[in-house]
C-alpha positions in Angstrom: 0.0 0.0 0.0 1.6 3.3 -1.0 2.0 6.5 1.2 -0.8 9.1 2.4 -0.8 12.1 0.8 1.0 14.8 2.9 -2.3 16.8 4.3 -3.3 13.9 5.8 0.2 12.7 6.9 0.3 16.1 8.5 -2.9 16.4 10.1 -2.0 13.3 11.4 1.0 14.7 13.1 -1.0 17.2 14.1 -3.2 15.4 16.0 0.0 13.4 18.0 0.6 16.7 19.4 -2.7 17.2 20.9 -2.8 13.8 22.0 0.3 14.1 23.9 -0.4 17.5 25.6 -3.3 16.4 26.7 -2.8 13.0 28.0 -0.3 14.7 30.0 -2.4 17.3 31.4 -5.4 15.0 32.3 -2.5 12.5 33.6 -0.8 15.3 35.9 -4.6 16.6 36.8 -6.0 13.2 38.2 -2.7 12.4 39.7 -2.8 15.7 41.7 -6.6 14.7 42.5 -4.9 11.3 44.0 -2.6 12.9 46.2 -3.9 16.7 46.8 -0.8 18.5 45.2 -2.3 20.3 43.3 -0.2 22.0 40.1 3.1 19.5 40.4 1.8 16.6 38.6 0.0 18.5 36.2 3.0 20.4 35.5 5.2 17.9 35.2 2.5 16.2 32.5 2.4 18.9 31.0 6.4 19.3 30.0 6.4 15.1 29.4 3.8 15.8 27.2 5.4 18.4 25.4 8.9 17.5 25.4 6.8 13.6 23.8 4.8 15.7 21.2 8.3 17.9 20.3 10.4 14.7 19.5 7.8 12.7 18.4 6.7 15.3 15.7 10.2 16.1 14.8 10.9 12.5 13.8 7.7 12.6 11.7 8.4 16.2 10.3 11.8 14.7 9.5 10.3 11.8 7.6 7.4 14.1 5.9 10.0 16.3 4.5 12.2 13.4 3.1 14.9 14.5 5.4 15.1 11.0 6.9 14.0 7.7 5.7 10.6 6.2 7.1 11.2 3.1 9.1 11.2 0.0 7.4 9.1 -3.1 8.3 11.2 -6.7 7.9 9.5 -8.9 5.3 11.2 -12.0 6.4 
């Protein structure tokens, strides 16, 4: 099957970025809910999930741009 076209490849990666933030936030909030402190663990999700979406997304911007090659599956 051959490649998605690049809108879609990037709203894709778009969408990872969300994803990430926002498990983090909702992570850190319930977390803090758990053990009544309230902004450290939603603070600290909030950076993993940014520092996940940044090198996440760079690896895929990296692909989409043809800067690096796409991972390869093993056929054996």
């Amino acid at each position: 099957m051959g490649r998605l076209p690049s809108a879609v490849r990037l709203f894709g990666i778009g969408w990872y970025f969300a994803f990430c933030i926002i498990v983090g936030i909702v992570g850190g909030v319930l977390l803090d809910r758990q053990v009544e402190k309230e902004p450290i663990f939603t603070l600290v999700g909030l950076f993993l999930g940014l520092v996940l979406a940044f090198f996440g997304g760079y690896i895929m911007l990296l692909e989409e741009l043809g800067l690096r090659r796409p991972r390869q599956e093993d056929d054996q």
